[in-house]
N, C-alpha and C positions, 0 to 999 in steps of 0.2 A: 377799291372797294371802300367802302363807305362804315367810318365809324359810329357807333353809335353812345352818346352820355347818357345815362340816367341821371338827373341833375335834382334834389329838393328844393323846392322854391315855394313854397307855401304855409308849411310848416308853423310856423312862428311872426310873431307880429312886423319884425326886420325885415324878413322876407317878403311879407306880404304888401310893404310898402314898395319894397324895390319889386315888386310885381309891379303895385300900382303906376310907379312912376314910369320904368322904362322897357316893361311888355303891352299892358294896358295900350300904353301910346307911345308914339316916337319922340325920340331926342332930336330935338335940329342941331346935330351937330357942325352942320355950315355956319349958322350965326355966330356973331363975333366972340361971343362969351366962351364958347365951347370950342372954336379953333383955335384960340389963341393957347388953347391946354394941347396942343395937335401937333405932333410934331410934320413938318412939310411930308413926308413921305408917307405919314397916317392920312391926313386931309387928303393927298390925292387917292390914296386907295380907296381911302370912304368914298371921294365923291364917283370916283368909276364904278363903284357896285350899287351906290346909290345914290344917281344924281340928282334926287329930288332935294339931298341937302340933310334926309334927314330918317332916321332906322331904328327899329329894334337895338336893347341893350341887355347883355348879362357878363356877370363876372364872379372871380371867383379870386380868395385869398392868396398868400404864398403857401399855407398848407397844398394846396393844390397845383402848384407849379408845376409840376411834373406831368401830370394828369392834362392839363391845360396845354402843354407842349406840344402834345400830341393829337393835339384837335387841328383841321383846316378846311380852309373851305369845301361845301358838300355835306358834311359829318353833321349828322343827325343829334339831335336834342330831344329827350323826354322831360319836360318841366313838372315834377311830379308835386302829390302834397295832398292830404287827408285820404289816403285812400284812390286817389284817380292822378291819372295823365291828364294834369291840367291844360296841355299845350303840347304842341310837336313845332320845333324850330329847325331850320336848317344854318348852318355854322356859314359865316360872310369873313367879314377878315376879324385876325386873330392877330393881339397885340397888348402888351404891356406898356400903364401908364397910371402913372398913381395918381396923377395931377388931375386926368381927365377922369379918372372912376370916382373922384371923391367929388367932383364934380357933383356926378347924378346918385352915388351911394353913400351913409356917412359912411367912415370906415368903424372896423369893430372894435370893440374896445380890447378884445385878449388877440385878435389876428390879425389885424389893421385892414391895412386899404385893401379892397378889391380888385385890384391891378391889373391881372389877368381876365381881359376886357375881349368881347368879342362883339361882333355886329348878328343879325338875324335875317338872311336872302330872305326867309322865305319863313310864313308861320302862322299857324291854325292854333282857334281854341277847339279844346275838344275837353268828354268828360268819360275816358275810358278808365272801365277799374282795375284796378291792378288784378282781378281775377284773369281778365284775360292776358296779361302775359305770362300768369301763373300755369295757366293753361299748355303753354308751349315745352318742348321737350327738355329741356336745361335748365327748366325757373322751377321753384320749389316753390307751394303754395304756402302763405301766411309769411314772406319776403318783402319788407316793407320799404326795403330800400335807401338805408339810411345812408347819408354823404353821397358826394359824387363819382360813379362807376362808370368804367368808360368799357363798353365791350367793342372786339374786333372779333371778323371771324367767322365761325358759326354762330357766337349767338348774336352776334350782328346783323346777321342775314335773319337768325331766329324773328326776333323785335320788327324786321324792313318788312321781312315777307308776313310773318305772324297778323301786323297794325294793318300793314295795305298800305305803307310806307312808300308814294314815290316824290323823288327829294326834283325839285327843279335844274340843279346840276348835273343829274343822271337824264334828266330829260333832254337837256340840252348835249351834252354827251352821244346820246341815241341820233338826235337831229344832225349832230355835226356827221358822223358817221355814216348814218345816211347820205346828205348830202354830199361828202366824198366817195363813195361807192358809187353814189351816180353821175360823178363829175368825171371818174375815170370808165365806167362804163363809155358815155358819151364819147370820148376820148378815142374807145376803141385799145385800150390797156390795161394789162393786169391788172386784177383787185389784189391789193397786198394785203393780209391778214392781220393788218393792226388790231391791238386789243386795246389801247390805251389811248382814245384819241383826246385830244387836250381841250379842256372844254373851252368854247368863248368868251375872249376876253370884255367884252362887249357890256356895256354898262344893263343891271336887272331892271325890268319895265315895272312899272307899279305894277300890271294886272297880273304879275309874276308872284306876287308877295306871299300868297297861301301855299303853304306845302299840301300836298295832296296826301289827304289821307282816306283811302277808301272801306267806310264803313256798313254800308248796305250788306255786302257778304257776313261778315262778323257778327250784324244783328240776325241777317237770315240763321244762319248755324247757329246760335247761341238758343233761336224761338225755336229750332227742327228738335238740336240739343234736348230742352225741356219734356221733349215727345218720347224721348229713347230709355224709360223707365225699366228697372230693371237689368239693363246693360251698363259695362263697363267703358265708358266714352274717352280716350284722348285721343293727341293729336300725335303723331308718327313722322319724327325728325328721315329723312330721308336723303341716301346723296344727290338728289334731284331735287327736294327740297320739301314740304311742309304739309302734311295732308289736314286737309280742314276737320276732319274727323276719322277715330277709326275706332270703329264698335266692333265690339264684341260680348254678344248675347247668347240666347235661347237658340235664334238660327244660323249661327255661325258669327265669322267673321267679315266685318264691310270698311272700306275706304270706299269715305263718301266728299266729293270736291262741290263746292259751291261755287256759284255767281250769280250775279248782281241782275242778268237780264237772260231772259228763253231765248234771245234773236239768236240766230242759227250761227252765228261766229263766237257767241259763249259755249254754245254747246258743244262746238270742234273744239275749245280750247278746253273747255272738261273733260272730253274725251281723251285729249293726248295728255293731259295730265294725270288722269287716272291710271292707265295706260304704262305711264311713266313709273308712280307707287307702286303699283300692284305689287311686283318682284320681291319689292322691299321689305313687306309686311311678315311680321316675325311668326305667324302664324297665316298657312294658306289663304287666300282671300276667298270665302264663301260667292261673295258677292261685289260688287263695281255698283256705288251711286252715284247719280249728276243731282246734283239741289240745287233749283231755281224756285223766285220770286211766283213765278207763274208758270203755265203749260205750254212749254215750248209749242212750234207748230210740228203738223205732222211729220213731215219730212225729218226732221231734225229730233224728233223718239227714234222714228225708224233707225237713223246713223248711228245712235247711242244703241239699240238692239241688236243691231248689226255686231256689233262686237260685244254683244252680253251685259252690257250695263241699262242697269234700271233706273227709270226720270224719276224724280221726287217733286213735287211741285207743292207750294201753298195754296191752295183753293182758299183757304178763310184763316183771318186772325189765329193762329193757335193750330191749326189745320191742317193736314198734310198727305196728299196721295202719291202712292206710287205705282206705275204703269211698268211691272216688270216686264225683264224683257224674256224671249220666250227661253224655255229651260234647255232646248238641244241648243240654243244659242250660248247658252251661257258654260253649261256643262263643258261644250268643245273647245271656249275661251279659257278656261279655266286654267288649263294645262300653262296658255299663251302667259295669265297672270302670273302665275308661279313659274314661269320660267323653267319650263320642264320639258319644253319642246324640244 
């Protein structure tokens, strides 16, 4: 499972050079200047994760040695600073070198070199505000996040699931696994219930370099959000995992799951996530939503009615219908939601 840092990086004028110089743009650390600072066993790591020669850079003092130990490849980065996620990086190789961090950072004058040096798989700008991880069930609002935090855990998974967080090492991860499940299907032989498969060792392709961060859902709920006046809105840590929203108003109680598109394979997968919360909600669930961009097709209200959950859709900027589903449908679910059957 995949760590996550909350890192400052923006802050202050130091920072924002070492922004500039080596998130902005890559360090060629193949060129002769910068391997000759390399010890032989760094140079080949680098150049197998990135054989273009040349990556993403961040580091961090000996205050943070410990901290830093604990990072490896996969493990997630929030680059934060004024207020926003300025960047999400994914953690490449991890290594100590005084010689090569002074290189690209000066060192400071009260905690010296930045040593504790790491490379970036994979890395998006983005400008998300700290509101939205305040939002989540473990973060406490007006958390500014001073120094570097490294969380495991649940609120690791809080931050991955919360952001829309997927790391290219868990992707690759899924793919390997895949294609071993269908190499020994083929085979005509047990599938052994590996959980841990090792990712590949396989050098990262440029068009790899962006971590995925998927925002569409997060703007959708954040504009539904603004709609629910009145009502008491958060989001409902669950051992299944993260409910996009859970109201509680005038007409009860609703865990409401979004996505990003109506096509009828979003909507089965709202469905079984809903499904999934329901139980967990600390107060009976009145009500089950799906919130989409747009009005799914027929077929695909029907399957959500089917099981009592009502479509929300955006018709216009600001705008929002919902196509409940009918009430002996919902009433008889109800029992299913609360787990009372």
């Amino acid at each position: 499972m995949s760590l996550v840092a909350i890192q400052p990086s923006y802050g202050n004028p130091a920072a924002r050079r070492h922004w500039r110089d080596t998130i902005d743009q890559e360090v060629p650390f193949g060129s002769e200047e910068y391997a000759a600072a390399l010890s032989g066993e760094q140079r080949e790591a680098l150049q197998r994760l990135h054989p273009t020669g040349s990556s993403r850079f961040w580091g961090a003092t000996a205050v943070q040695d410990k901290n830093m130990a604990r990072l490896s490849m996969g493990d997630v980065v929030l680059f934060t600073g004024q207020s926003l996620v300025r960047g999400i990086g994914e953690v490449g190789l991890t290594f100590k070198n005084s010689t090569f961090a002074d290189m690209m950072w000066t060192p400071d004058p009260d905690k010296g070199s930045w040593h504790n040096v790491y490379s970036l798989l994979s890395f998006r700008h983005t400008e998300i505000p700290y509101s939205e991880i305040w939002d989540l069930p473990s973060f406490n609002a007006g958390d500014n996040f001073m120094g570097l935090r490294v969380l495991e855990g649940g609120k690791a998974d809080e931050i991955l699931q919360g952001l829309g967080i997927a790391t290219v090492t868990e992707t690759r991860r899924k793919l390997a696994r895949d294609a071993e499940v269908a190499s020994v299907i083929a085979q005509g032989t047990q599938v052994v219930p590996v959980e841990g498969v090792h990712t590949p060792t396989a050098a990262y392709r440029r068009d790899e370099r962006e971590i995925q961060v998927q925002r569409a859902e997060a703007l959708l709920v954040n504009e539904y959000k603004a709609t629910l006046a009145g009502a008491e809105v958060t989001r409902l840590r669950t051992p299944s995992g993260i409910t996009d929203l859970h109201v509680t108003g005038p007409d009860g109680t609703e865990v409401v799951e979004a996505k990003s598109s109506g096509e009828h394979t979003y909507v089965r997968a709202a469905l079984a996530q809903l499904l999934d919360y329901a139980p967990h909600s600390p107060l009976p669930a009145d009500r089950l939503g799906a919130l989409f961009p747009v009005c799914p097709a027929e077929k695909s209200v029907a399957l959500l009615h089917r099981y009592g959950v009502d479509c929300i859709y955006r018709s216009a900027p600001h705008v929002f219908e919902r196509i409940s589903a009918p009430d002996g449908a919902r009433m008889y679910m109800r029992k299913v939601w609360a787990d009372l059957t």
